[in-house]
C-alpha positions in Angstrom: 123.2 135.1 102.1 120.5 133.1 103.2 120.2 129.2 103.4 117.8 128.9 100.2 120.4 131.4 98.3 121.7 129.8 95.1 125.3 130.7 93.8 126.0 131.4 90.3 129.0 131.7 88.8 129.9 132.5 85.1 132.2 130.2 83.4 132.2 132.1 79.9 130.1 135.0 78.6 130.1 136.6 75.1 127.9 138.2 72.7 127.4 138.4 68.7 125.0 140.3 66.8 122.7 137.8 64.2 120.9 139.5 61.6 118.2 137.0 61.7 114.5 136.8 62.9 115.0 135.8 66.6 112.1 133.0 65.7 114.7 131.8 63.5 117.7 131.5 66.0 115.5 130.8 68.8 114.6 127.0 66.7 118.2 126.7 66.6 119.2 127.0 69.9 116.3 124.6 71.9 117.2 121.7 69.3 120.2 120.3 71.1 120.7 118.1 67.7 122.3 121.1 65.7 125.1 122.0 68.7 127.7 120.1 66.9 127.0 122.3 64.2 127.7 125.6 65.6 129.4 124.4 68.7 132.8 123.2 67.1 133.9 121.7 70.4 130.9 119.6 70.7 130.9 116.4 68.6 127.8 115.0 69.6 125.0 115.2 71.6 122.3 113.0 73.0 119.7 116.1 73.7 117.0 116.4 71.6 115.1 119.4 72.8 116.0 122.1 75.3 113.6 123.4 77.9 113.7 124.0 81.5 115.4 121.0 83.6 116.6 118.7 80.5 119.5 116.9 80.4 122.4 116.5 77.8 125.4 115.0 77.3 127.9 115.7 75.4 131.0 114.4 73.8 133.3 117.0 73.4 137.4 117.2 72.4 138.8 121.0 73.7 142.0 121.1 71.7 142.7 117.5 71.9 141.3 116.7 74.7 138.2 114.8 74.6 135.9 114.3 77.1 131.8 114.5 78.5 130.1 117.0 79.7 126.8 116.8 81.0 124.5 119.8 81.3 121.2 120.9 83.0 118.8 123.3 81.2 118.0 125.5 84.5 117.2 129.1 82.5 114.7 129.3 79.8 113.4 132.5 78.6 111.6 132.5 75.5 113.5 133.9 72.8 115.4 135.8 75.4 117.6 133.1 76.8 118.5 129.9 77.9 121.4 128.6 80.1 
């Protein structure tokens, strides 16, 4: 591995078919305002809108345990994906 090689490791992966127009879902996803609203874990958020190298945090409680986590917007694919 070279010097300028980044690392990436997967902390949770899944996948769920939607039977809406990817538009649609696609509006969903970048506005970081709705993530409490699909993200149970998540119970608020100061992101606004997602594209590459924005910032969030979030407040979060995993089974009782509440928390932050702050996250970087470092993959953006139009409407393929976003990380």
């Amino acid at each position: 591995m070279s010097e300028h090689s980044e690392t990436w490791v997967v902390q949770e992966a899944d996948e769920i078919v939607i039977n809406a127009a990817p538009d649609h879902i696609w509006g969903i996803l970048i506005n970081s305002q709705l993530l409490p609203q699909w993200m149970p874990a998540v119970q608020h958020t100061d992101g606004r809108h997602e594209s590459l190298g924005t910032v969030r945090r979030c407040d979060v409680n995993f089974e009782g345990q509440g928390g932050h986590v702050v996250e970087r917007c470092v993959v953006y694919e139009q409407p393929h994906r976003i990380g």
